[in-house]
N, C-alpha and C positions, 0 to 999 in steps of 0.2 A: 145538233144533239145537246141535251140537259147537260149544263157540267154538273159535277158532283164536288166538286170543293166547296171546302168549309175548313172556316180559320181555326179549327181545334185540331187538323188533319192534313197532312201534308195533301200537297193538290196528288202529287202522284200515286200515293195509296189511296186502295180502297178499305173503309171501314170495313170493319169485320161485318161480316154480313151475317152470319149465324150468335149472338149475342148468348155467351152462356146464362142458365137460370139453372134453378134447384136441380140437385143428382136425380136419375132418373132410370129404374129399372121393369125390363119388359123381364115379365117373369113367365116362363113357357109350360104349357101345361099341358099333358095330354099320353093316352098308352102309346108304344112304341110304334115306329114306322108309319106314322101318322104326320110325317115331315115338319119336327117341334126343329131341330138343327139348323134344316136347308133354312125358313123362313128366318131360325134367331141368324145364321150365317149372313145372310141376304140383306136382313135390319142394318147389321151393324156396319158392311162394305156400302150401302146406301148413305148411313149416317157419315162414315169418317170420308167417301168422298163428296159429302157436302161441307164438312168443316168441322162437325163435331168428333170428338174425343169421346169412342166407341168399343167396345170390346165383348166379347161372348166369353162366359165363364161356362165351362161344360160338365158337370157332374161327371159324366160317366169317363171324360179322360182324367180326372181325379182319382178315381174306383182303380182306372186299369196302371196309372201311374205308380199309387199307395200300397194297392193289394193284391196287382199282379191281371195280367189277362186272361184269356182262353174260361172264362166262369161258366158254365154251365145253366139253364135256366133253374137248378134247385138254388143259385146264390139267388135267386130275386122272388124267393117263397117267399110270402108276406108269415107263414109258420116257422122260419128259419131264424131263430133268434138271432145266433149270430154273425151271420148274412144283415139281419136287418141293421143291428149295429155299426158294422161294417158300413155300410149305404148310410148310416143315418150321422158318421164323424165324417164321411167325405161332402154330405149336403154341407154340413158345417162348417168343413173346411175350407170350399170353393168360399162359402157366402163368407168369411171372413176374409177372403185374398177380395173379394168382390169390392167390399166398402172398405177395405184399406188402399184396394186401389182407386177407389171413388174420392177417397181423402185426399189423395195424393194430387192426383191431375184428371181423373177420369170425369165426366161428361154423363154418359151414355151405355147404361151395363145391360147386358140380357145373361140370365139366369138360365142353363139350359139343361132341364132335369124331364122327368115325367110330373114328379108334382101334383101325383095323381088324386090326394087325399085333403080336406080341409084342414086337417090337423097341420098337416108340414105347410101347407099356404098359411094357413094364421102362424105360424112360427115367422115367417120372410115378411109379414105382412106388419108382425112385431118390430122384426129387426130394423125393417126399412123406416117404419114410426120411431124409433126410437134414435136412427139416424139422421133423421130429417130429410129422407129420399121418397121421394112420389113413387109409388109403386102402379101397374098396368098388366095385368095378368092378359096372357095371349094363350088360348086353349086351341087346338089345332083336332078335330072333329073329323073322321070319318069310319062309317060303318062297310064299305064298299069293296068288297074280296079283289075283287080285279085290283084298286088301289093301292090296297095293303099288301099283296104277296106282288106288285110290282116295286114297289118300294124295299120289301125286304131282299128281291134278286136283285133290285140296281145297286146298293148301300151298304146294307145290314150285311151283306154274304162276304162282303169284303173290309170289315172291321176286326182290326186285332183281336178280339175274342174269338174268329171264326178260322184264326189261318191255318191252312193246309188241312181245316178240314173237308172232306166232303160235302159239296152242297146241299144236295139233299137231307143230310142227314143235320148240317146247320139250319136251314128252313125248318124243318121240324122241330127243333130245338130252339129256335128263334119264336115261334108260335107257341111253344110252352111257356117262354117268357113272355111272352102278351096273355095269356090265359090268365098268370099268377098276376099280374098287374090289374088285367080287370074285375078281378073279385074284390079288391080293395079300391076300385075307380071311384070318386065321387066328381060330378063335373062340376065347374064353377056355375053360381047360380047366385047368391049375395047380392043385393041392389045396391049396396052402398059401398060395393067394390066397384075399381075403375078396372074394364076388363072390352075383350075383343074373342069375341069365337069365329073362327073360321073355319066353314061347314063344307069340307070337299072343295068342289068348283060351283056351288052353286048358293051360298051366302055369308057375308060378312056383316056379322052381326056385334055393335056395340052398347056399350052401359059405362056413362059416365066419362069419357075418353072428350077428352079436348087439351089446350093447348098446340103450341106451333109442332113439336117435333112430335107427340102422338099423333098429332092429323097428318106429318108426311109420312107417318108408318104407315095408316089407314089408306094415303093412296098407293103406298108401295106393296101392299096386301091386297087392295084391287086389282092390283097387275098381275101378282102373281098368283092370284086363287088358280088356275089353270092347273100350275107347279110344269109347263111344258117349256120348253128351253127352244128357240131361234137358231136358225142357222141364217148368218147376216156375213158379206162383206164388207171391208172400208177401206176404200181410198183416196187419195189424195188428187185432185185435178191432174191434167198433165200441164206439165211446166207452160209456164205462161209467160208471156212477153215481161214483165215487172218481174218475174224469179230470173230471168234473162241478167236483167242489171240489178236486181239486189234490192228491189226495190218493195216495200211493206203495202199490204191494202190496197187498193185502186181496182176496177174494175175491168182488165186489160183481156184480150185474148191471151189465144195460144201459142208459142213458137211452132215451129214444123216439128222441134223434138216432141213437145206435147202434141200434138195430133199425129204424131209418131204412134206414141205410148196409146191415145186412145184409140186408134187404131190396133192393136195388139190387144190390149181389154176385153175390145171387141170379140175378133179372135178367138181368146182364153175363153170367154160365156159362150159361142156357138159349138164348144164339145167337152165342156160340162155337165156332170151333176150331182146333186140337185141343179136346177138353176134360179136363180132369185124371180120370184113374180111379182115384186115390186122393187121401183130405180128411186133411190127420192137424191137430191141434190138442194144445193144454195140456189138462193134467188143472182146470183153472181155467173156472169158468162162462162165465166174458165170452167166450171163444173158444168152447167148447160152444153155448153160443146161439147168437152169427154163425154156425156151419156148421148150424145146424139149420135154418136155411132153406135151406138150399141141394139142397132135395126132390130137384132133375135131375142130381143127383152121387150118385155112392156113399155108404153111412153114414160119418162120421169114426171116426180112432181117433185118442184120447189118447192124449198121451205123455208122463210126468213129466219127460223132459230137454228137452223146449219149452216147460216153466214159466218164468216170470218172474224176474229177479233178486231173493233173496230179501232182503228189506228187514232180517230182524232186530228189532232194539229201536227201529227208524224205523219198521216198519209200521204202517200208517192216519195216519202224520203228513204235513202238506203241508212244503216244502221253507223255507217262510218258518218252519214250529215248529220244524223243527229250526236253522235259523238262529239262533234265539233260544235253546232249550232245551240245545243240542247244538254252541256254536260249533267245537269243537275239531273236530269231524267233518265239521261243515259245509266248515271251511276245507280239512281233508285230503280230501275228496273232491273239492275243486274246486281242489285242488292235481296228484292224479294218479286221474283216475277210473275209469284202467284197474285200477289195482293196488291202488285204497280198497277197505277191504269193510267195509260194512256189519257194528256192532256183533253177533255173534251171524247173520249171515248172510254176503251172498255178493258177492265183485266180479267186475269185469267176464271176467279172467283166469281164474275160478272157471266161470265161465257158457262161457267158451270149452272148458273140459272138460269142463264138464257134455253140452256141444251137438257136442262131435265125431264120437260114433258116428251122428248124425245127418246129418251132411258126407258120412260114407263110406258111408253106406247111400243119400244121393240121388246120390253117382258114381257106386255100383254098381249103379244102377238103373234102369230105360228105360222106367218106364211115365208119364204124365205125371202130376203133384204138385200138390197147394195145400197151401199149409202156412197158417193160421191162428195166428197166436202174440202176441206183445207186443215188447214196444219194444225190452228190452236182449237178449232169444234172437235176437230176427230181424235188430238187427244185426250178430251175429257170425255165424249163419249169412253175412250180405249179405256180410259184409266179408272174406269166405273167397271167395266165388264171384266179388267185384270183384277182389281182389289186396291187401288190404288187411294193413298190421299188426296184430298186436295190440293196438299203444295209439292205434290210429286208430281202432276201432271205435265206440267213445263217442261221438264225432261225427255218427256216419253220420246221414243225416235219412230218416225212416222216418216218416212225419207220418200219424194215425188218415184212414182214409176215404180211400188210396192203395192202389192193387193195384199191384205190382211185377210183369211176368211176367220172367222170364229165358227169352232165345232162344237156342237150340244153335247155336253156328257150328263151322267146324274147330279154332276156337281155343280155342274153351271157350263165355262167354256173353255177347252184348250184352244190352241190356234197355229194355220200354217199362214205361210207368207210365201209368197212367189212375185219374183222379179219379173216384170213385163218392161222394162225400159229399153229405149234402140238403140243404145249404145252397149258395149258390157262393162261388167262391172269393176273391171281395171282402167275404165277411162277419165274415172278420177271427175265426172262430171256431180253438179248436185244432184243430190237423192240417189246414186248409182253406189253407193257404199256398201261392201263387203263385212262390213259388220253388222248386215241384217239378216242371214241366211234363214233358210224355211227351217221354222219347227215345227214337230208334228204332237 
């Protein structure tokens, strides 16, 4: 394997792999229920768990913060003087927490308003010229009744301006406020604006959109033109002969406790459902064997970017030889573990790119998932689909002989977890920890 040392950079960290450039705002555009939120929400947990410093500024928790909730659809008559005032110091007030928190540390802002007019996009369009931040207008398009009034019963019905009232009578009142909005609609159209329309599920359409981190929005809007959500499992091999003795990396079978547990797997999928209709796993035995019990599921398919963190000049050693043999690595890993890498292998921030086209193949995708992996791939997959950062992911606790399912909601995923291991969980064996219980 390539080393990556270079005498400006310790051998054991990795460079920063995401290189910050110019502030950068996705500005959202679009009438209501037309999902401007879900995608700016989605941007920005995509962006901060690649590395960037990300954040959604939201108008309307501004509105309900400042002036109170429960508004009726007469605050958002475009004839309502002052209603429109009211909306028009709160745009103002998010964009200035916006670019001061862009001053500060920020990276990566998304603006998330309706926006519906040229007039207030040339104001943001000002602001941003005038700060020195690239601006990218995201307009989110759809005319499709089925669409729209699912979006308003998943969402809309359960936002503090709607509580305890009557659903019905909030739909109805939710659609007056899309009425008022579309009589002052103008959509983006400007050629010398840098801009993104996303038309339902059936096109994504650009003008003027390039650099590095608008092109990963552009694929992360491929993925999710859909807006349908996965229902996926993830777990971990079963214990392997190398977790036996402590041992990192190597390509070792299973103990009997591991072919224990995937036996039980097994088990759990033949009186389930849904059931997953695709197994995918590492190109690594320990995972190949746990799905090979798995007869009442489809064959798996390997994947070389659901392998393991690659170990380097640590693999087949336990964590106490390289303590001894290896202090200087020892200590810079357990100084920043995101960003150590492994002599001649791979860290954590290495694995998060190795595992990305695998994020955007299970948003793009609807059929249901198991994924079979290892400790440091499945938690960055995890730490993408919780909300996680980058240098949080190291942490995440993914303990052997635990299934994770992730459930679809409108929002993206909760999750349970159920224990499949052969021992129970007061036997104090690895991954059998009582501080993972199911949540629902």
């Amino acid at each position: 394997m390539t080393s990556y040392s270079s005498p400006a950079v310790p051998r054991s960290l990795a460079p920063e792999r995401l290189r910050r450039g110019p502030n950068l705002v996705f500005c959202m555009v679009g009438l209501p229920a037309r999902g401007k939120s879900y995608i700016g929400r989605k941007i920005v947990r995509y962006l901060n768990w690649l590395g960037h410093e990300a954040q959604v500024f939201n108008v309307g928790q501004y509105r309900r913060s400042k002036l109170g909730e429960r508004k009726d659809h007469t605050f958002f008559d475009p004839d309502n003087d002052e209603a429109v005032k009211g909306r028009r110091a709160m745009a103002h007030l998010a964009l200035d927490d916006m670019f001061g928190w862009l001053k500060k540390r920020g990276e990566v802002a998304v603006y998330d308003a309706t926006n519906t007019t040229r007039a207030r996009r040339a104001i943001i369009a000002e602001r941003c010229a005038a700060e020195g931040v690239r601006l990218v207008f995201i307009e989110t398009i759809s005319d499709s009744p089925e669409i729209i009034e699912a979006n308003i019963r998943a969402t809309k019905l359960h936002s503090p301006d709607y509580a305890g009232m009557d659903p019905e009578e909030a739909a109805r009142d939710f659609r007056m406020r899309i009425a008022h909005y579309r009589r002052a609609y103008e959509p983006v159209e400007a050629e010398r604006l840098s801009w993104m329309k996303v038309v339902e599920d059936k096109q994504l359409v650009l003008n003027r959109v390039d650099g590095e981190v608008p092109s990963k929005v552009v694929r992360l809007l491929m993925a999710l033109r859909h807006r349908k959500v996965r229902h996926f499992w993830l777990t971990r091999h079963g214990e392997s002969l190398a977790n036996v003795e402590g041992r990192i990396g190597g390509d070792p079978g299973l103990s009997s406790q591991g072919r224990a547990f995937a036996e039980r797997l097994a088990e759990h999928f033949e009186r389930v459902e849904p059931q997953p209709t695709q197994v995918w796993t590492s190109t690594l035995e320990r995972t190949k064997i746990t799905a090979s019990y798995l007869h009442a599921l489809p064959a798996s398919v390997s994947r070389r970017d659901l392998d393991e963190i690659q170990a380097g000049a640590c693999d087949g050693m336990t964590y106490e030889e390289i303590r001894e043999k290896m202090p200087e690595e020892f200590a810079a890993r357990h100084a920043d573990k995101a960003r150590y890498r492994y002599p001649r292998g791979e860290s954590y921030l290495d694995v998060i790119a190795r595992v990305e086209p695998v994020v955007l193949e299970i948003e793009r995708g609807n059929d249901p998932l198991l994924i079979v992996g290892h400790q440091a791939a499945l938690r960055t997959l995890y730490g993408y689909f919780r909300g996680e950062r980058a240098e949080a992911c190291p942490q995440l606790q993914l303990p052997l002989h635990w299934l994770v399912e992730m459930l679809p909601t409108p929002q993206g995923h909760d999750e349970r977890r159920t224990y499949l291991g052969p021992e129970p969980l007061s036997a104090g064996r690895a991954g059998a920890s009582s501080d993972f219980p199911v949540k629902t």
